[in-house]
MARGU-496203 format. One record per residue: chain; x, y, z of N, C-alpha, C in turn; residue in three letters. Coordinates in steps of 0.05 Angstrom, whole numbers, plus 5000, padded with zeros to 4 digits. Atoms other than C-alpha are relative to their C-alpha. Example, Ala and Ser with C-alpha at 12.3 -4.5 7.8 and 13.67 -1.06 7.14 Angstrom:
% MARGU-496203
{chaine:A n_xx:5018 n_yy:4976 n_zz:5000 ca_xx:5246 ca_yy:4910 ca_zz:5156 c_xx:5018 c_yy:5024 c_zz:5000 residu:Ala}
{chaine:A n_xx:4984 n_yy:4976 n_zz:4999 ca_xx:5273 ca_yy:4979 ca_zz:5143 c_xx:4985 c_yy:5022 c_zz:5014 residu:Ser}
END
This chain:
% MARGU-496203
{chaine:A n_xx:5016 n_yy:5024 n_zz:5002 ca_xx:6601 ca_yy:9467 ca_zz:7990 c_xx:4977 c_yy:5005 c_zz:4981 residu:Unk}
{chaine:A n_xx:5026 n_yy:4991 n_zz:5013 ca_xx:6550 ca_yy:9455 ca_zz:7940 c_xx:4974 c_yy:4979 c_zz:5007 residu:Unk}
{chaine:A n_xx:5020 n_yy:5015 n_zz:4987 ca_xx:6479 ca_yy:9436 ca_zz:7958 c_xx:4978 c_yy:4997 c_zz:4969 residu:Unk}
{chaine:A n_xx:5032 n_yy:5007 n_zz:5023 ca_xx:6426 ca_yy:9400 ca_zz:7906 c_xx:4991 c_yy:4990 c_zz:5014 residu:Unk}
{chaine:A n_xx:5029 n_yy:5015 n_zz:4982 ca_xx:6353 ca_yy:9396 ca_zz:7925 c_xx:4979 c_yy:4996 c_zz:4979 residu:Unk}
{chaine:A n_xx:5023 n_yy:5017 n_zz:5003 ca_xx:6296 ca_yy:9355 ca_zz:7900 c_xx:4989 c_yy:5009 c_zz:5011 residu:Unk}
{chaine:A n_xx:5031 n_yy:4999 n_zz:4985 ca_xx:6225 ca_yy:9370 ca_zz:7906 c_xx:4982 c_yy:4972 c_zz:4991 residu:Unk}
{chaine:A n_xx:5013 n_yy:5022 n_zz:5012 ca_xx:6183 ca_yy:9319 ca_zz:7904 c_xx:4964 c_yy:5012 c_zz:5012 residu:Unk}
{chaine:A n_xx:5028 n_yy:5002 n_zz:4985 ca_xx:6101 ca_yy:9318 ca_zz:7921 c_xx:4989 c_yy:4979 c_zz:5000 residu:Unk}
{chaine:A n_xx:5022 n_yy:5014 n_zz:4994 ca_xx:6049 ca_yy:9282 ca_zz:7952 c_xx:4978 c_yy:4999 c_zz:5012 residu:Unk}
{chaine:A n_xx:5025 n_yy:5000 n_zz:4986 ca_xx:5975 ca_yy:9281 ca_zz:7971 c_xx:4995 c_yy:4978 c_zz:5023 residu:Unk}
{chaine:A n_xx:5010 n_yy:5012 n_zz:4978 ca_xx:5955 ca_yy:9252 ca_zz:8034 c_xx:4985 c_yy:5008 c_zz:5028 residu:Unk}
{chaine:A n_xx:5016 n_yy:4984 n_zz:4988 ca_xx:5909 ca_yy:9265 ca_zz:8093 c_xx:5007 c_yy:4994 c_zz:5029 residu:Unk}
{chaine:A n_xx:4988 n_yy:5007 n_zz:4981 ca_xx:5922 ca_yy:9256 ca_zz:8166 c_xx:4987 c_yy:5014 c_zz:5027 residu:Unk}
{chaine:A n_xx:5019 n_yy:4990 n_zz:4988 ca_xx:5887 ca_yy:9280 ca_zz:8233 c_xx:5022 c_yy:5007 c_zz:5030 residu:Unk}
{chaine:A n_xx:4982 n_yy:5007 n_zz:4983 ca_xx:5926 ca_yy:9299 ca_zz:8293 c_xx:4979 c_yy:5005 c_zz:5024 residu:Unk}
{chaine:A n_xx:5021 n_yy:5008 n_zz:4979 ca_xx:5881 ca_yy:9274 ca_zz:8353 c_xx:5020 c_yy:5010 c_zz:5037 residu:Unk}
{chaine:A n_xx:5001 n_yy:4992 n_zz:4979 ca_xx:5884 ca_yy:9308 ca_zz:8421 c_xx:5025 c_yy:5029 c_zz:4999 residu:Unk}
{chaine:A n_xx:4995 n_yy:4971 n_zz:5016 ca_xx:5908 ca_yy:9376 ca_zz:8380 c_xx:4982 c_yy:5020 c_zz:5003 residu:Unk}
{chaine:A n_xx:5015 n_yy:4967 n_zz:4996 ca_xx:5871 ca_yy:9443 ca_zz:8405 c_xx:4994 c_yy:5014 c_zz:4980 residu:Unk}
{chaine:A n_xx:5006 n_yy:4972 n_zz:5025 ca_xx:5865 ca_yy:9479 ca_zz:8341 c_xx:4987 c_yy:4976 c_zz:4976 residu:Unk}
{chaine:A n_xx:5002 n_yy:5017 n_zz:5023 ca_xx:5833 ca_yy:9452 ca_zz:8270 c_xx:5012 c_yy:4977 c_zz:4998 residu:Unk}
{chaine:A n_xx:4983 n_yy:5030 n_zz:5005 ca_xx:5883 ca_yy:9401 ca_zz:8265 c_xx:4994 c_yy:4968 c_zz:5007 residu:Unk}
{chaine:A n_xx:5014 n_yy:5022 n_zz:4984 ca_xx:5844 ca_yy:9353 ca_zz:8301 c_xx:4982 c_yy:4987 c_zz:4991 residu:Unk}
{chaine:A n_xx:5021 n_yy:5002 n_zz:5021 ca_xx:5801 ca_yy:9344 ca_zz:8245 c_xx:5022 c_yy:4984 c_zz:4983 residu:Unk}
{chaine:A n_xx:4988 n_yy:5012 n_zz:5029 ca_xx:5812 ca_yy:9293 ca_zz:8191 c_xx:5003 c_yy:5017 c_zz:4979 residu:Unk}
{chaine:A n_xx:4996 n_yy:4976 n_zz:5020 ca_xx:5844 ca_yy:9337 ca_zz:8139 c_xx:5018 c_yy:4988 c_zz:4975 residu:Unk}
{chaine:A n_xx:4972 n_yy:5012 n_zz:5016 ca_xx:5894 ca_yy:9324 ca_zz:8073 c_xx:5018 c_yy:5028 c_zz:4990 residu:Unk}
{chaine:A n_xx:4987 n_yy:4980 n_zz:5012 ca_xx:5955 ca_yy:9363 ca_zz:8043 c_xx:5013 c_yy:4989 c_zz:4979 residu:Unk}
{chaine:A n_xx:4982 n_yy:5006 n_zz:5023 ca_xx:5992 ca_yy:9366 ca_zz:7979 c_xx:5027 c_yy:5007 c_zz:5010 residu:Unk}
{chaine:A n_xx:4977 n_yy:5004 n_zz:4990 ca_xx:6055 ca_yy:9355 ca_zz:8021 c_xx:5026 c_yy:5005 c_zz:4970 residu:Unk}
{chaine:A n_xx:4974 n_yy:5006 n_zz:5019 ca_xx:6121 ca_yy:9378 ca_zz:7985 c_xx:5015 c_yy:5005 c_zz:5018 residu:Unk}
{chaine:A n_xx:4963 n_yy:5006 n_zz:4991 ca_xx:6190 ca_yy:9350 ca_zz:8011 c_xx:5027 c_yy:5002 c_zz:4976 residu:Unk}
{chaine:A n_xx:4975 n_yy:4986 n_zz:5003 ca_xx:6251 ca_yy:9382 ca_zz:7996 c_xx:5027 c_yy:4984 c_zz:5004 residu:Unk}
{chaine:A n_xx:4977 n_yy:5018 n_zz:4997 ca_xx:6311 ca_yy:9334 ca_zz:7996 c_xx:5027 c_yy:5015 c_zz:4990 residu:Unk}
{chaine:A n_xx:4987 n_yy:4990 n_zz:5003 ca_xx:6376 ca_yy:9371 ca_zz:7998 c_xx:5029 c_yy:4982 c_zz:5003 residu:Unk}
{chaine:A n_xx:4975 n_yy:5009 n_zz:4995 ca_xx:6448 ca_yy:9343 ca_zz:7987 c_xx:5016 c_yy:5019 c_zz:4998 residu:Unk}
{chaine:A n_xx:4973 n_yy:4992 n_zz:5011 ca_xx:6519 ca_yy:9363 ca_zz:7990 c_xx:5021 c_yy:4983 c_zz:4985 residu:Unk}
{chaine:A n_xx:4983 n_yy:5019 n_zz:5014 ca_xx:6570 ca_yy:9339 ca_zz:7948 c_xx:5030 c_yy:5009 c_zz:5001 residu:Unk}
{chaine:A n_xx:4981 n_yy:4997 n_zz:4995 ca_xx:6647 ca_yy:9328 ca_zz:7954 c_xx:5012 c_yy:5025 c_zz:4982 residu:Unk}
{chaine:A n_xx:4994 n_yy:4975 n_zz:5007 ca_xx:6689 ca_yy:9390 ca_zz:7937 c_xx:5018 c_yy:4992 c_zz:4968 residu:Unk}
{chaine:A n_xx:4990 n_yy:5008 n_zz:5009 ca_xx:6719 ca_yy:9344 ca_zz:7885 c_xx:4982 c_yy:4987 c_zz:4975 residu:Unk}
{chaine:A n_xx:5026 n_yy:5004 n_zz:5037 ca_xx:6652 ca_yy:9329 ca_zz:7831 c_xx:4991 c_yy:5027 c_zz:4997 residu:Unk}
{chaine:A n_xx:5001 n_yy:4981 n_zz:5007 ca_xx:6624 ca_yy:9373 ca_zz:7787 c_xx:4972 c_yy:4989 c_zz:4995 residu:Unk}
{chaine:A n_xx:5030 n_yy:4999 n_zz:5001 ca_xx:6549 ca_yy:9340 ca_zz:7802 c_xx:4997 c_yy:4983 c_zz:5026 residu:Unk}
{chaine:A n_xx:5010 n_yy:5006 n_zz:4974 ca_xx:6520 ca_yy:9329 ca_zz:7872 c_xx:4987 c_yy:4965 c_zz:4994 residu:Unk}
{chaine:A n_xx:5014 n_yy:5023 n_zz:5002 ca_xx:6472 ca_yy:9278 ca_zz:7846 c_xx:4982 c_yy:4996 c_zz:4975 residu:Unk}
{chaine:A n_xx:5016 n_yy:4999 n_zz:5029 ca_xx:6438 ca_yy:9264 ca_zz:7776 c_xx:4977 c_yy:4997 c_zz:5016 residu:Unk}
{chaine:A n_xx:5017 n_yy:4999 n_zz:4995 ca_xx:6371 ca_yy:9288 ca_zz:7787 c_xx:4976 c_yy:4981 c_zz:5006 residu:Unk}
{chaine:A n_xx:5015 n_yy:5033 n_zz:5010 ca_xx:6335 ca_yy:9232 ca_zz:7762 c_xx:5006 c_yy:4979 c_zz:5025 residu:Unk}
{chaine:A n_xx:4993 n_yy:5027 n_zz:4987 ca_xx:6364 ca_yy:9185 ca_zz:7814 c_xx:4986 c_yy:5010 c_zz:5025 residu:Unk}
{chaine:A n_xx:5011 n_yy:4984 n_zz:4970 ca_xx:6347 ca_yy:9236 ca_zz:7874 c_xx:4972 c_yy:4995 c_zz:4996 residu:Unk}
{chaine:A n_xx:5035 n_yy:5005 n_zz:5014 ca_xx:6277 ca_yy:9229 ca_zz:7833 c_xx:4990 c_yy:4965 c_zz:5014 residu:Unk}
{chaine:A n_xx:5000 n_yy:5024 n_zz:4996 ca_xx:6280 ca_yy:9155 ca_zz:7843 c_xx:4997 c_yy:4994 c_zz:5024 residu:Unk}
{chaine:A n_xx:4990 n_yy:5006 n_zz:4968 ca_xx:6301 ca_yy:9150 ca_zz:7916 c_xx:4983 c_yy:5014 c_zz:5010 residu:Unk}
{chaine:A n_xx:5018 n_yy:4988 n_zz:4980 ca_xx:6253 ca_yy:9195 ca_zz:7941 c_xx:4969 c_yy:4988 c_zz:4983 residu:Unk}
{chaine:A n_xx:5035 n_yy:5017 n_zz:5002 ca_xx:6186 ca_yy:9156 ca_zz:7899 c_xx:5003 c_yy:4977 c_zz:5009 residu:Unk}
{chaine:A n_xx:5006 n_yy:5023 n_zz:4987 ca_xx:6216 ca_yy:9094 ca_zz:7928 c_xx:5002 c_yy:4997 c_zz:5032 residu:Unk}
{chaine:A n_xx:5000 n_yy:4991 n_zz:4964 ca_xx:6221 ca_yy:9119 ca_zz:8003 c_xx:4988 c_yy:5012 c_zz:5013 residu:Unk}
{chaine:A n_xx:5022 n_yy:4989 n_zz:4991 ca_xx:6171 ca_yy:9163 ca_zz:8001 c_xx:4974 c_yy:5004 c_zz:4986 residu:Unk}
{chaine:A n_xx:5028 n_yy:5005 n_zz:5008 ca_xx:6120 ca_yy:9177 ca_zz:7951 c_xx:4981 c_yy:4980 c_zz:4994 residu:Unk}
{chaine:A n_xx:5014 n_yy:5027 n_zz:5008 ca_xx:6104 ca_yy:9115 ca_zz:7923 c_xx:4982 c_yy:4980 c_zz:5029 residu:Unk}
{chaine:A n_xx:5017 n_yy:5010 n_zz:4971 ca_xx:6088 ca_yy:9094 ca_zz:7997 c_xx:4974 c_yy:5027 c_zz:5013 residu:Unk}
{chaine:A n_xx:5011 n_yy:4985 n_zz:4982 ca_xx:6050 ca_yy:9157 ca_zz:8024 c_xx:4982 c_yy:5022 c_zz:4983 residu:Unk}
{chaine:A n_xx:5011 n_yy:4989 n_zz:5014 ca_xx:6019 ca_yy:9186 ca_zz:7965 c_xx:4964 c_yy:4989 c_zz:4999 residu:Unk}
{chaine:A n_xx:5029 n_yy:5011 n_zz:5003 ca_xx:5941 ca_yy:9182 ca_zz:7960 c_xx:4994 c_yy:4980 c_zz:5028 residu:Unk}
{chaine:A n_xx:4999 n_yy:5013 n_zz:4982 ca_xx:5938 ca_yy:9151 ca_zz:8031 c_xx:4994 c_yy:5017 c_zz:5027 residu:Unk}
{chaine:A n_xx:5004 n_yy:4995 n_zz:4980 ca_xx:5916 ca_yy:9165 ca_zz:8105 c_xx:5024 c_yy:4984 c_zz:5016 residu:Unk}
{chaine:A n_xx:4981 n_yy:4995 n_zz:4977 ca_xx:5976 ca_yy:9175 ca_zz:8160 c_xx:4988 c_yy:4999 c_zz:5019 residu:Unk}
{chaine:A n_xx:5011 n_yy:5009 n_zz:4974 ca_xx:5960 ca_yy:9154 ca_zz:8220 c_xx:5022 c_yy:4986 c_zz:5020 residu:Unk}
{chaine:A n_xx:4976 n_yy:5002 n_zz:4973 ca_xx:5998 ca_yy:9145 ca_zz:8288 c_xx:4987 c_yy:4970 c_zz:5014 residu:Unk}
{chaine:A n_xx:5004 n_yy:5020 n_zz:4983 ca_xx:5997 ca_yy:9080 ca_zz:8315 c_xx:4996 c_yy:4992 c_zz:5027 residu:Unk}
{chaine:A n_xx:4994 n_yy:4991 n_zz:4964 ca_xx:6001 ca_yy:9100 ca_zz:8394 c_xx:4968 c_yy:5019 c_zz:5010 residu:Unk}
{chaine:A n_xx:5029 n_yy:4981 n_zz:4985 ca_xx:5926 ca_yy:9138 ca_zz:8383 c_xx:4981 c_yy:4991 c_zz:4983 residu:Unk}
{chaine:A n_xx:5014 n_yy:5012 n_zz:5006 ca_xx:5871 ca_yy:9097 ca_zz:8389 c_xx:4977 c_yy:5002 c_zz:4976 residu:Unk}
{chaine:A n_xx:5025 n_yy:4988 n_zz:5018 ca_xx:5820 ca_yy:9143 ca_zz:8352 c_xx:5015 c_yy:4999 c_zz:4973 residu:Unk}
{chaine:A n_xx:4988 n_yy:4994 n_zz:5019 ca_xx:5872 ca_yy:9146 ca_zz:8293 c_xx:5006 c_yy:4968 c_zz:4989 residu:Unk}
{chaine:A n_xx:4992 n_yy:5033 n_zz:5005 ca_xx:5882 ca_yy:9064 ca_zz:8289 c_xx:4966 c_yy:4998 c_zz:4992 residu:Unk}
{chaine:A n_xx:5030 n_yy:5000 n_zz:5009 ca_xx:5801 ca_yy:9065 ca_zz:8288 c_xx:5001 c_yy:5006 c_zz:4975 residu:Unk}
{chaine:A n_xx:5003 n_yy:4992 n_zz:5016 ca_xx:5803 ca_yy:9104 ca_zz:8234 c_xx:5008 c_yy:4986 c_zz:4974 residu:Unk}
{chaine:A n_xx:4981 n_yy:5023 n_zz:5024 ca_xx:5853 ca_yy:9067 ca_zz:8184 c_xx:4980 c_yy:4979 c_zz:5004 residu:Unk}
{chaine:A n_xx:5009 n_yy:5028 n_zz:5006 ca_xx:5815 ca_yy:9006 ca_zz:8204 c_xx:4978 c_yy:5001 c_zz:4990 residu:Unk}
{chaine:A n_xx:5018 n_yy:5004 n_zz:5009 ca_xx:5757 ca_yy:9031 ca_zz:8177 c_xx:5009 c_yy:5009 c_zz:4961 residu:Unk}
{chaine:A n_xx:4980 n_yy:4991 n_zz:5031 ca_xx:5798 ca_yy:9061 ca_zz:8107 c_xx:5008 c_yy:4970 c_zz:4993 residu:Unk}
{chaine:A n_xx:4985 n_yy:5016 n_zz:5006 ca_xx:5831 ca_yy:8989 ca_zz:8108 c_xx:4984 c_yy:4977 c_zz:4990 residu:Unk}
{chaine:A n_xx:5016 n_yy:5015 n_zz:5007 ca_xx:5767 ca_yy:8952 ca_zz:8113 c_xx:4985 c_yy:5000 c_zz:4968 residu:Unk}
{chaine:A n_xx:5009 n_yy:4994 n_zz:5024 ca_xx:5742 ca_yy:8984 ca_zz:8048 c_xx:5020 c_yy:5007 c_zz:4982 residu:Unk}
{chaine:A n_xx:4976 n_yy:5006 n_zz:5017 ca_xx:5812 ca_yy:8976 ca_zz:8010 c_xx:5006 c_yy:5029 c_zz:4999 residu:Unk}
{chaine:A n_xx:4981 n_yy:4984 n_zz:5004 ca_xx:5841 ca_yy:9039 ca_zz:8021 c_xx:5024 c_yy:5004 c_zz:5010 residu:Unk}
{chaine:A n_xx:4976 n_yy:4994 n_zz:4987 ca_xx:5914 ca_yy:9070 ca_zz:8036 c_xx:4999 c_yy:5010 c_zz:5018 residu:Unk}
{chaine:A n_xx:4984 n_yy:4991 n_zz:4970 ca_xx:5940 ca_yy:9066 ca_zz:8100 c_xx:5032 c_yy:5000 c_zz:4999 residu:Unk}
{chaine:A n_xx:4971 n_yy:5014 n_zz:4993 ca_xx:6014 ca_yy:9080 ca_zz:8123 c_xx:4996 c_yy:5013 c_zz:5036 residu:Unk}
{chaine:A n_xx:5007 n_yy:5000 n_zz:4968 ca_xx:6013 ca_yy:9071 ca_zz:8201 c_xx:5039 c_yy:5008 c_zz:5012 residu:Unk}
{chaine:A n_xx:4978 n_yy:4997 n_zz:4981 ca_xx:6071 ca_yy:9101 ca_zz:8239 c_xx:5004 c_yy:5004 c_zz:5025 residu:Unk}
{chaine:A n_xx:5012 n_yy:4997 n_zz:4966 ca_xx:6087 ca_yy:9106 ca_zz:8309 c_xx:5015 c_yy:5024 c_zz:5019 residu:Unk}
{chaine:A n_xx:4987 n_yy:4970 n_zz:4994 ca_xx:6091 ca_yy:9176 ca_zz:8320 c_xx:4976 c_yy:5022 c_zz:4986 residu:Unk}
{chaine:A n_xx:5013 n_yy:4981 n_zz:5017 ca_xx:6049 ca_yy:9239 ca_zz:8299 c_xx:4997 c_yy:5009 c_zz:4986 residu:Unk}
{chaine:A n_xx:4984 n_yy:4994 n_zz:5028 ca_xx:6053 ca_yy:9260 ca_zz:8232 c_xx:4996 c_yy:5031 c_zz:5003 residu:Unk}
{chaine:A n_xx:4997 n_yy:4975 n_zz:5006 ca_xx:6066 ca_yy:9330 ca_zz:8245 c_xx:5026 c_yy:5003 c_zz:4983 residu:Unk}
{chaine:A n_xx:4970 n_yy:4998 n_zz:5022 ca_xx:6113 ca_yy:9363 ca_zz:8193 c_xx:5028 c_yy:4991 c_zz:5008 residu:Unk}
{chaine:A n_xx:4988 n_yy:5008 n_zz:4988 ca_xx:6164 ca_yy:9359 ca_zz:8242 c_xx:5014 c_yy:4975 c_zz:5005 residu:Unk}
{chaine:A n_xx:4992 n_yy:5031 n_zz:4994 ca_xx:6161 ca_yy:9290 ca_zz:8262 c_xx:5006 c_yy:4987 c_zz:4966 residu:Unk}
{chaine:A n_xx:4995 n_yy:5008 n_zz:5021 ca_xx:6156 ca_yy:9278 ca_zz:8185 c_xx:5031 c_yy:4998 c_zz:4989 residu:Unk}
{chaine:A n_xx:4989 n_yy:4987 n_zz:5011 ca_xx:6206 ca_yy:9318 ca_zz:8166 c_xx:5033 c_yy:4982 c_zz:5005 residu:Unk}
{chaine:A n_xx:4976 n_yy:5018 n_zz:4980 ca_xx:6265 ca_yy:9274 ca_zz:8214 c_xx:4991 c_yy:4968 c_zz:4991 residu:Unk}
{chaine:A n_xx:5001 n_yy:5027 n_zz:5008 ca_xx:6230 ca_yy:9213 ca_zz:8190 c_xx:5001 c_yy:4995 c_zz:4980 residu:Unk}
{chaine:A n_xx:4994 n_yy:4999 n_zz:5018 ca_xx:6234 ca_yy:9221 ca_zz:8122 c_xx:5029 c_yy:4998 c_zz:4992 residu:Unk}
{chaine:A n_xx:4975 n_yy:4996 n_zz:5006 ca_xx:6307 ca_yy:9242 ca_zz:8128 c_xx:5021 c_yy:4970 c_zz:5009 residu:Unk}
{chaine:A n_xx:4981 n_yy:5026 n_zz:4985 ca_xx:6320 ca_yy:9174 ca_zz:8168 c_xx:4993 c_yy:4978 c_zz:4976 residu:Unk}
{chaine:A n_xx:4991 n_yy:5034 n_zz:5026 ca_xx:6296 ca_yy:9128 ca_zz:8108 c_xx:5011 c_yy:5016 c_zz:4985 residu:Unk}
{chaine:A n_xx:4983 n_yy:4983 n_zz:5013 ca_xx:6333 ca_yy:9175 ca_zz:8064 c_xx:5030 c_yy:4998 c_zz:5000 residu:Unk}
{chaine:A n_xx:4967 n_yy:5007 n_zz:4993 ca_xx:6401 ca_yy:9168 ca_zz:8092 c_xx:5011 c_yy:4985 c_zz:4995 residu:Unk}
{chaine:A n_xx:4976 n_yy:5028 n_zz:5003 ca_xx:6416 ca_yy:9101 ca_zz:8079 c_xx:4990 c_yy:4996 c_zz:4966 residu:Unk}
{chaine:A n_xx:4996 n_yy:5016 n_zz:5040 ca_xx:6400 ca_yy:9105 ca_zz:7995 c_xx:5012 c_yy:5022 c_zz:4989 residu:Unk}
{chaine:A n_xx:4982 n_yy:4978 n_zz:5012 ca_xx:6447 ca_yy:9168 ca_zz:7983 c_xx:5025 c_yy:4994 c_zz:4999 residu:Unk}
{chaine:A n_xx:4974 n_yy:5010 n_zz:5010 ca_xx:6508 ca_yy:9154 ca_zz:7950 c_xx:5021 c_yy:5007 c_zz:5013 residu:Unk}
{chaine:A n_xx:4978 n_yy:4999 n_zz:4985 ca_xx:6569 ca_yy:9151 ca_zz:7979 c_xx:5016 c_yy:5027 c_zz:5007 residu:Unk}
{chaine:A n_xx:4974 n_yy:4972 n_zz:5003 ca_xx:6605 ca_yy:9215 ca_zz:7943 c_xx:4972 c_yy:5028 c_zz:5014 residu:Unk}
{chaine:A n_xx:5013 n_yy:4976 n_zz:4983 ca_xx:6545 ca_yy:9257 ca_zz:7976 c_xx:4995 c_yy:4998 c_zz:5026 residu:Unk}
{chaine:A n_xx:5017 n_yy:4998 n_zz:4956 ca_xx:6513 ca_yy:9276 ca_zz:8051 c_xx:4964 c_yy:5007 c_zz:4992 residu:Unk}
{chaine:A n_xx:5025 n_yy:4994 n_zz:4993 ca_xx:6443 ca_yy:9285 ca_zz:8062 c_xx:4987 c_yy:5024 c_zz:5023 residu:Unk}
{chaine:A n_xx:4993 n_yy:4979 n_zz:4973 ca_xx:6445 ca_yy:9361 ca_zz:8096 c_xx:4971 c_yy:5002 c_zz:5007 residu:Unk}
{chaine:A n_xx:5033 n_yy:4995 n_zz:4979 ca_xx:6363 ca_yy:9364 ca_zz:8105 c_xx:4980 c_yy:4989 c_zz:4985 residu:Unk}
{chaine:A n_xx:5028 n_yy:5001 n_zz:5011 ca_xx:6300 ca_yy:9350 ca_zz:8088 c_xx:4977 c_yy:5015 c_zz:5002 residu:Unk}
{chaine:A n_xx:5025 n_yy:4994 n_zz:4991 ca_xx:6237 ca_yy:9394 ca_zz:8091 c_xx:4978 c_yy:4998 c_zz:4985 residu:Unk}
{chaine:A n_xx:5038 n_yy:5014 n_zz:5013 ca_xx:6163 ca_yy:9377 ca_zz:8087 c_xx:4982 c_yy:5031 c_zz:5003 residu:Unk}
{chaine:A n_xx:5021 n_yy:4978 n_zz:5010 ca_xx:6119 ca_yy:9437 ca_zz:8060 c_xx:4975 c_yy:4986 c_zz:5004 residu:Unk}
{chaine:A n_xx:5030 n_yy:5012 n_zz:5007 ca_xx:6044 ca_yy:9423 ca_zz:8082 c_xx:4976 c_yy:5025 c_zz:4997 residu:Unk}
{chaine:A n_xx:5017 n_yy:4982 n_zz:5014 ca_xx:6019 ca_yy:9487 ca_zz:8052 c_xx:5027 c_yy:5011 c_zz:4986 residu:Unk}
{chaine:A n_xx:4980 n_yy:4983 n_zz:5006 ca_xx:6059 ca_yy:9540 ca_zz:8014 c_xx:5020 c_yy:5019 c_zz:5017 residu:Unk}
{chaine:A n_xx:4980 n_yy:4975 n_zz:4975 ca_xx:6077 ca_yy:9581 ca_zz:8078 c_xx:5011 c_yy:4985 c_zz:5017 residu:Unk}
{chaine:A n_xx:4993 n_yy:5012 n_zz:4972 ca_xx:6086 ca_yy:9529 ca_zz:8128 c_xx:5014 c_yy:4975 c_zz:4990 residu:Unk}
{chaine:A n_xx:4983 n_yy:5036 n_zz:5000 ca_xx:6148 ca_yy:9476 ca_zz:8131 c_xx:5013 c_yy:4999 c_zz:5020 residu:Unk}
{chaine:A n_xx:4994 n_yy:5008 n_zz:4973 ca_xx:6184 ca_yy:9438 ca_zz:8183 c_xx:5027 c_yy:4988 c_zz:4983 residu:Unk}
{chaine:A n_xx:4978 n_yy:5009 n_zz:5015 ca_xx:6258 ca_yy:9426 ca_zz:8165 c_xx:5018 c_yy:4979 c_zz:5014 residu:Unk}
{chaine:A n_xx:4990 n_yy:5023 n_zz:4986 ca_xx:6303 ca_yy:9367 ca_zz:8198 c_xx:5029 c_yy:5006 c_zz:4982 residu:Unk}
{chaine:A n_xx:4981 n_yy:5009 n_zz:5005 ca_xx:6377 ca_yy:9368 ca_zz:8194 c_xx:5022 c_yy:4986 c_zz:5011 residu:Unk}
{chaine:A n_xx:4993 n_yy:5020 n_zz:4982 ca_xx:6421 ca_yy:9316 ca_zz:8221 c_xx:5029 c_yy:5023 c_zz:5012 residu:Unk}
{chaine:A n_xx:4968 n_yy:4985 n_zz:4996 ca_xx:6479 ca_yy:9351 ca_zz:8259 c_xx:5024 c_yy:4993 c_zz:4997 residu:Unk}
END
């Protein structure tokens, strides 16, 4: 099987509220996701790069770049956006935690439905430093 992966990056900042350690603090990362395909045993190119390029600025960066993440389910974190939103800045509100983790599975779910037919979508992982990533693969 052969696997092509896409990196892509993006800055954004995010707080994870009722978190024990630093994290609990409004913070940002230069987030890089990893977008990996396979392709049939029958091409001799998984995916022209450029397109993988495409599908991940219109699914993910282009929405989550330069922007505050925030969990819709925690009140202190809806406060917050609404004060970012009042003074025209980026919000993307999800309803869920944005730990890498949770990212990492949610990314891969808008992901899945703009990969071409002759490929699969074996993972995705979200880097929110150089040492630390959270990987999601669908079984």
């Amino acid at each position: 099987m052969t696997i092509a992966t896409k990196t892509v990056k993006f800055d954004a900042a995010h707080v994870l509220t009722n978190h024990q350690g630093a994290c609990r603090n409004l913070h940002g990362h230069t987030y890089r996701v990893d977008i990996s395909l396979a392709g049939d045993e029958q091409s001799d190119m998984v995916i022209d790069f450029k397109d993988l390029k495409r599908i991940a600025a219109e699914s993910i960066c282009d929405r989550f770049d330069h922007s505050f993440i925030y969990n819709t389910g925690s009140p202190a974190e809806v406060e917050i956006a609404a004060v970012l939103e009042k003074h025209g800045m980026k919000t993307v509100a999800i309803p869920f935690r944005s730990t890498a983790e949770n990212l990492a599975k949610y990314f891969h779910d808008c992901l899945s439905g703009m990969v071409p037919e002759h490929a699969r979508l074996v993972s995705v992982k979200v880097w929110e430093t150089a040492e630390n990533c959270a990987e999601y693969r669908a079984v």
